[in-house]
MIDOSE-1310 file (N, C-alpha, C; in nm, 2 decimals, decimal comma, always signed):
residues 146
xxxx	-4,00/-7,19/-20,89/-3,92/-7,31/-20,87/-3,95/-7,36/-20,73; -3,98/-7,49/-20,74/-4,09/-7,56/-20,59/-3,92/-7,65/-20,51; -3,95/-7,67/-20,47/-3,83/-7,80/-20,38/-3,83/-7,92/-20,47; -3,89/-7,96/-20,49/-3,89/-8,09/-20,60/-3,77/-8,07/-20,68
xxxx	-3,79/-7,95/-20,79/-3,72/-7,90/-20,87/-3,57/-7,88/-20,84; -3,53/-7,82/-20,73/-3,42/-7,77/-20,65/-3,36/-7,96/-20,63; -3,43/-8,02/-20,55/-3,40/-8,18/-20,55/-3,33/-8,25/-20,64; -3,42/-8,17/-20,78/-3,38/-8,25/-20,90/-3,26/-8,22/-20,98
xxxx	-3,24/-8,05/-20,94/-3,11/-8,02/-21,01/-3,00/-8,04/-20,94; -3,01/-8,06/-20,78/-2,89/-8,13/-20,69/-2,88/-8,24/-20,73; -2,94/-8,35/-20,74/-2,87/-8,48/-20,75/-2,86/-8,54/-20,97; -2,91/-8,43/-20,97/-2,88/-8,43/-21,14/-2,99/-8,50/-21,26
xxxx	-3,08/-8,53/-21,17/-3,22/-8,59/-21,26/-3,34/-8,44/-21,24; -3,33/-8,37/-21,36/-3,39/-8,26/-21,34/-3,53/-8,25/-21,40; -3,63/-8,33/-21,48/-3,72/-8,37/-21,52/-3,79/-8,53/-21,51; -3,77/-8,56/-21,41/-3,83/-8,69/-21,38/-3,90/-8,72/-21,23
xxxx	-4,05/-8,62/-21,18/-4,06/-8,61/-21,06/-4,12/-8,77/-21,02; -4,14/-8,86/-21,11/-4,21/-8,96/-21,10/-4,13/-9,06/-21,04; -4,00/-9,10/-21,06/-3,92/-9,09/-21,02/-3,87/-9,05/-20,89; -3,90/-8,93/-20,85/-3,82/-8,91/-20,74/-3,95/-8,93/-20,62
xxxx	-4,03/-8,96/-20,64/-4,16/-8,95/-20,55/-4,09/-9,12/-20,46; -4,09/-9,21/-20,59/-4,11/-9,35/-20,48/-3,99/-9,35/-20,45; -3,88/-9,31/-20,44/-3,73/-9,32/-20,36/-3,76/-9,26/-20,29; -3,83/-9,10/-20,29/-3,86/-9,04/-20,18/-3,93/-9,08/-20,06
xxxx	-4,05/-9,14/-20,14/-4,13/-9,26/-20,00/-4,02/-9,33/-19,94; -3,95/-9,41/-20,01/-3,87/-9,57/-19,97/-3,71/-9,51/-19,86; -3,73/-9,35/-19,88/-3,64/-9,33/-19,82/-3,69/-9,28/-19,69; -3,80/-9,20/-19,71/-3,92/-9,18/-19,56/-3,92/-9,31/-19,46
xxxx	-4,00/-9,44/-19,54/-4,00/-9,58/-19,49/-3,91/-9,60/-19,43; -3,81/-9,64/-19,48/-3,67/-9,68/-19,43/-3,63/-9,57/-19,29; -3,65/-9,49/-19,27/-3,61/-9,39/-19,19/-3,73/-9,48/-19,08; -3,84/-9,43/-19,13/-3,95/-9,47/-18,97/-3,96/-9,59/-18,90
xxxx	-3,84/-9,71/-19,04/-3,86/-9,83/-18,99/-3,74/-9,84/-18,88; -3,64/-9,75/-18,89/-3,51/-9,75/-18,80/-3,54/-9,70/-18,67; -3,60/-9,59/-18,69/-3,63/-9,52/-18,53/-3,73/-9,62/-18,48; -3,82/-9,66/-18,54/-3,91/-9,79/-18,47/-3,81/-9,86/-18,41
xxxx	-3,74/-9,96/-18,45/-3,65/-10,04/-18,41/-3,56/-9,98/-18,33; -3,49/-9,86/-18,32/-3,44/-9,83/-18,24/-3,52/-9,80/-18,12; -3,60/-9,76/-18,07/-3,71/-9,77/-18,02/-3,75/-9,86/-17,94; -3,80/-9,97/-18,02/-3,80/-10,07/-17,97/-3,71/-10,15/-17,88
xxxx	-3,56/-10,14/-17,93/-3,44/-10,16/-17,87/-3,46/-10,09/-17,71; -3,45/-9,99/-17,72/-3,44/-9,91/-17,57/-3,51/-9,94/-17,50; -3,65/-9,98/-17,53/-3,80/-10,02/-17,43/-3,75/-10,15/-17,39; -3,68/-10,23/-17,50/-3,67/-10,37/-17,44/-3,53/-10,39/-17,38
xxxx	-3,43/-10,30/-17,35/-3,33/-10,33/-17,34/-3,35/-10,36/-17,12; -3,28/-10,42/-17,09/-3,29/-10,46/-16,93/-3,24/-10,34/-16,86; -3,30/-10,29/-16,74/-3,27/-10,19/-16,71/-3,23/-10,22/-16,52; -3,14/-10,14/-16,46/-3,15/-10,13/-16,34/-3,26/-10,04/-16,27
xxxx	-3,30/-10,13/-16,17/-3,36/-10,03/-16,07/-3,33/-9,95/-15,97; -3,34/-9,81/-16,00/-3,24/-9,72/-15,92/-3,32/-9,69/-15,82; -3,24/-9,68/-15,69/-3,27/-9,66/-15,60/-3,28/-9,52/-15,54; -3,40/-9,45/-15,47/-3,39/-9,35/-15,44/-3,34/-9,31/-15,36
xxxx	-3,24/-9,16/-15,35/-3,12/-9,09/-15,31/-3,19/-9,04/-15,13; -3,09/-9,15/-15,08/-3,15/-9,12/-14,93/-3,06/-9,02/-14,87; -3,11/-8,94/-14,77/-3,06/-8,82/-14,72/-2,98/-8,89/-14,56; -2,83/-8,86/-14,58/-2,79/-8,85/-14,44/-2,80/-8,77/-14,34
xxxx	-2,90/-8,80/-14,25/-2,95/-8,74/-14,15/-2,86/-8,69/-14,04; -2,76/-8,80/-14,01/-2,64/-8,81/-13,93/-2,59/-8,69/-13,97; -2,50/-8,66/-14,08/-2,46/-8,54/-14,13/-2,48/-8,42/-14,09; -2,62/-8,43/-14,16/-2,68/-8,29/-14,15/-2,75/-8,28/-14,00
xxxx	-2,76/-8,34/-13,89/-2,74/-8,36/-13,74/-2,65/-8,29/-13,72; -2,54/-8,36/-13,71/-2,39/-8,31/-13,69/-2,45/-8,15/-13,74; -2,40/-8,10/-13,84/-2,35/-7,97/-13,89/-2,46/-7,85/-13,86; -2,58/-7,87/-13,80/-2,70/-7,82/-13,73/-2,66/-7,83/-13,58
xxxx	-2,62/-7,89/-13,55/-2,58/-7,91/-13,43/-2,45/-7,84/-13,38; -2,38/-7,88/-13,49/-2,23/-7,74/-13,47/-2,27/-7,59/-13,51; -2,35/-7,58/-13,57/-2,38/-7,41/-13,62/-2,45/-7,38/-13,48; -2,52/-7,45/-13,40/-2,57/-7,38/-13,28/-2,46/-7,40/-13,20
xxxx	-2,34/-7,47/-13,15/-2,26/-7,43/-13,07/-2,23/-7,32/-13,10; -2,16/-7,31/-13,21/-2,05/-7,18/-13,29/-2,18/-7,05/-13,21; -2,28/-7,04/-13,28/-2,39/-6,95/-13,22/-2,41/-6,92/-13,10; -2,41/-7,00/-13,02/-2,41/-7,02/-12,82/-2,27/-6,94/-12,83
xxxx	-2,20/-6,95/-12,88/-2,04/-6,90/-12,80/-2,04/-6,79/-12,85; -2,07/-6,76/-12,96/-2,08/-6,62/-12,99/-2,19/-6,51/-12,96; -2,25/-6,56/-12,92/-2,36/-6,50/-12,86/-2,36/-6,46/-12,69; -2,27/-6,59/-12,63/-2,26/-6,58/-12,49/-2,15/-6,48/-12,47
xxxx	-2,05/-6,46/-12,58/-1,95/-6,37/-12,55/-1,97/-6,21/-12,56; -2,05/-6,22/-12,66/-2,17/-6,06/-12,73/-2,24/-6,05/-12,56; -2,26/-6,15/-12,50/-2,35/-6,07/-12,40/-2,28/-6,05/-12,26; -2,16/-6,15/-12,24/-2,06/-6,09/-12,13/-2,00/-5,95/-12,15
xxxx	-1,94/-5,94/-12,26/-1,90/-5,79/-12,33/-2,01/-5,66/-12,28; -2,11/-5,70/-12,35/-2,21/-5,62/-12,31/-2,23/-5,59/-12,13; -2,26/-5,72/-12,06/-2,26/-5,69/-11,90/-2,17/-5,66/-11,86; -2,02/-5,66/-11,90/-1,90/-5,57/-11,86/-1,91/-5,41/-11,89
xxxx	-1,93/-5,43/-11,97/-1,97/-5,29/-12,04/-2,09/-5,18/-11,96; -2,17/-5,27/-11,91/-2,27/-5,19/-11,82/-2,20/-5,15/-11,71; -2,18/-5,30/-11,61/-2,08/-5,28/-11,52/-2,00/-5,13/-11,47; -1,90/-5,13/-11,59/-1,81/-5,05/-11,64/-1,92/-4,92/-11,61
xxxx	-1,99/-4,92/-11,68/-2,12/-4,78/-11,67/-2,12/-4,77/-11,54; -2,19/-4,85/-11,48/-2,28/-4,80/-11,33/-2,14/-4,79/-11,25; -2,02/-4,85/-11,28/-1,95/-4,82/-11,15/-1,89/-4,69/-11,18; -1,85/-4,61/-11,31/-1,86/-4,51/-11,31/-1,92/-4,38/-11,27
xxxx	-2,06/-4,41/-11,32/-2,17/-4,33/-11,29/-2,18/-4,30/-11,11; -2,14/-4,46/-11,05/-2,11/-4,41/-10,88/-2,01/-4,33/-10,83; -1,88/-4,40/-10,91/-1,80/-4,29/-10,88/-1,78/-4,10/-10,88; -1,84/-4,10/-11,03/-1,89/-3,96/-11,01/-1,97/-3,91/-10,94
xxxx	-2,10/-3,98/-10,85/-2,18/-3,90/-10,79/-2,14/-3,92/-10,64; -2,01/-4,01/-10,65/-1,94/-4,01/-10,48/-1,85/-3,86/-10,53; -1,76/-3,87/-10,60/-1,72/-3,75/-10,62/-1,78/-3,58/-10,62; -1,91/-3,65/-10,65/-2,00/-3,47/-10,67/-2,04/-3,46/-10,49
xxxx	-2,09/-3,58/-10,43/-2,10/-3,59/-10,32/-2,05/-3,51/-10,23; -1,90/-3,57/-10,25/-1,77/-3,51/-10,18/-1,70/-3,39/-10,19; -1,74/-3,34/-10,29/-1,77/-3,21/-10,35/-1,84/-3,11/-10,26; -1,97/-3,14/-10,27/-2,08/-3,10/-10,21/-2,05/-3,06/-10,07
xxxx	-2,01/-3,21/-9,98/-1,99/-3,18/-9,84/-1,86/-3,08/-9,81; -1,77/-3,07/-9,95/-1,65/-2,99/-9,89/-1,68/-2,82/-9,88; -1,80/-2,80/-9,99/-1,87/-2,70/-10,01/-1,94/-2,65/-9,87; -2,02/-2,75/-9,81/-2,09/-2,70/-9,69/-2,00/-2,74/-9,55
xxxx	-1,88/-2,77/-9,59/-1,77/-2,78/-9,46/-1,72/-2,64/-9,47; -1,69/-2,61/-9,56/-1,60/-2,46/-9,56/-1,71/-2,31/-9,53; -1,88/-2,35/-9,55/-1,95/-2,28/-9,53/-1,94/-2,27/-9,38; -1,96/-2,39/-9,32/-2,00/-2,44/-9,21/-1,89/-2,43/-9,14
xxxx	-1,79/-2,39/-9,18/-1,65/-2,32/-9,08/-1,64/-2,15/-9,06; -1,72/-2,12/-9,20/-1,69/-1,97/-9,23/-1,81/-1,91/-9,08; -1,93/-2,00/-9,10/-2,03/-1,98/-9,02/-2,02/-1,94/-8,90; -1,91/-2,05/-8,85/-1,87/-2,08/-8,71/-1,81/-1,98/-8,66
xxxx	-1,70/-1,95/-8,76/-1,57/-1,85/-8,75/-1,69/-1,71/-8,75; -1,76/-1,68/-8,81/-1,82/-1,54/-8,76/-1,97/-1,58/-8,62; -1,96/-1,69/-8,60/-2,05/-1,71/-8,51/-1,92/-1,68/-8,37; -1,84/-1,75/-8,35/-1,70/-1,70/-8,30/-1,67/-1,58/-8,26
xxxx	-1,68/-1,55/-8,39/-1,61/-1,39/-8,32/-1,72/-1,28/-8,33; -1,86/-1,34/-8,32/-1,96/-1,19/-8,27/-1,97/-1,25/-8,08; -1,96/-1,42/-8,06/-2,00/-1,44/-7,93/-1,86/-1,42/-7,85; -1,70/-1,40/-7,91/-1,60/-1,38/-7,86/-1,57/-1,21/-7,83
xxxx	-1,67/-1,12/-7,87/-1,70/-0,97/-7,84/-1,70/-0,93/-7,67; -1,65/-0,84/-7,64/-1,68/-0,81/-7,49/-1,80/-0,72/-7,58; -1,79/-0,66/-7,62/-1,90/-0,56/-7,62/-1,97/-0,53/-7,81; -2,13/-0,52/-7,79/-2,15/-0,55/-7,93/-2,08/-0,45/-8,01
xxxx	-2,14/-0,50/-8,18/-2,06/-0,42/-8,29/-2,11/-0,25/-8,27; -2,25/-0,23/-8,22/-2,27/-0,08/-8,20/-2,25/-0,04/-8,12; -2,16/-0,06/-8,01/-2,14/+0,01/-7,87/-1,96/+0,01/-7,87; -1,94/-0,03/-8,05/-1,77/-0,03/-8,05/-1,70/+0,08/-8,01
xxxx	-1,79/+0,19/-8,05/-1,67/+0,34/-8,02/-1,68/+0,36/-7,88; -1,82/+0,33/-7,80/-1,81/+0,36/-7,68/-1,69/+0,31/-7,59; -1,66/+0,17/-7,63/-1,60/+0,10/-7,58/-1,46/+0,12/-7,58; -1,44/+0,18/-7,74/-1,25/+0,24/-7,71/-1,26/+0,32/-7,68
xxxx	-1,38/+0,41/-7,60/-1,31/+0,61/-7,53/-1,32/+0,51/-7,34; -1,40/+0,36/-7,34/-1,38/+0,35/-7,21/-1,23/+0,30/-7,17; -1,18/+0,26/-7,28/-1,06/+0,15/-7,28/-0,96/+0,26/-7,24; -0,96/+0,39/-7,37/-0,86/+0,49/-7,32/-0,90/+0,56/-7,18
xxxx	-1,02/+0,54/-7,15/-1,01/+0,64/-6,95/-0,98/+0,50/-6,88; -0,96/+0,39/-6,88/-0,93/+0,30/-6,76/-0,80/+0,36/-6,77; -0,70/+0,36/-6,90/-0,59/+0,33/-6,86/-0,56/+0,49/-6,87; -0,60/+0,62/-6,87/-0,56/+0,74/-6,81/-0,57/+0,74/-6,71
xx	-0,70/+0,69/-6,68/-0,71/+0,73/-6,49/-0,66/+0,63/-6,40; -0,62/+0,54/-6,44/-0,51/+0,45/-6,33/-0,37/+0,45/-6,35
């Protein structure tokens, strides 16, 4: 069973392809003569001429121009934070090494007293550290014999 056939038993002429051949042209025709003419229509119809889509420069100035403030301010603030932040560093890092400093010197003050204090009492000696015993059997005859 071909398409012709199928054709013939939908519209109810089921043995007459002779028949269905020139309706079938005149209905082709008719078709190619419409879209022509429609066709034709559109090419000749008047048209505007559109103008091409110009870009506001101004605009997009402006909003390039505000993204780098916004950027400057936040960047200038990112980098004060930061030099506070060092700041903060180094004046600490002084303070500790005045404190180790003062540390240090309180270390070689107390040496440097202990120093003294036994430099003191060898040069505050009547008589040296090995001549000690001799010195208390002299101490006890001064005061026997006077």
């Amino acid at each position: 069973m071909n398409y012709e056939d199928q054709n013939a038993k939908l519209t109810g002429q089921a043995e007459d392809p002779e028949r269905l051949q020139p309706e079938l042209r005149k209905a082709l025709d008719d078709f190619k003569l419409s879209v022509d003419a429609w066709s034709e229509a559109m090419i000749s119809r008047p048209r505007e001429a559109q103008a091409l889509a110009r870009r506001n420069w101004s605009a997009i100035t402006k909003w390039a121009m505000g993204c780098l403030v916004f950027a400057g301010t936040v960047s200038s603030g990112v980098y004060q934070n930061h030099k506070q932040v060092e700041a903060a560093r180094v004046e600490a890092t002084r303070i500790a090494e005045q404190q180790r400093a003062m540390e240090a010197a309180k270390v070689a003050n107390v040496n440097e007293e202990d120093l003294m204090a036994d430099v003191d009492s060898d040069v505050a000696r009547q008589v040296p550290s090995a001549l000690e015993p001799m010195a208390t059997m002299m101490n006890d005859d001064q005061t026997k014999g006077n």
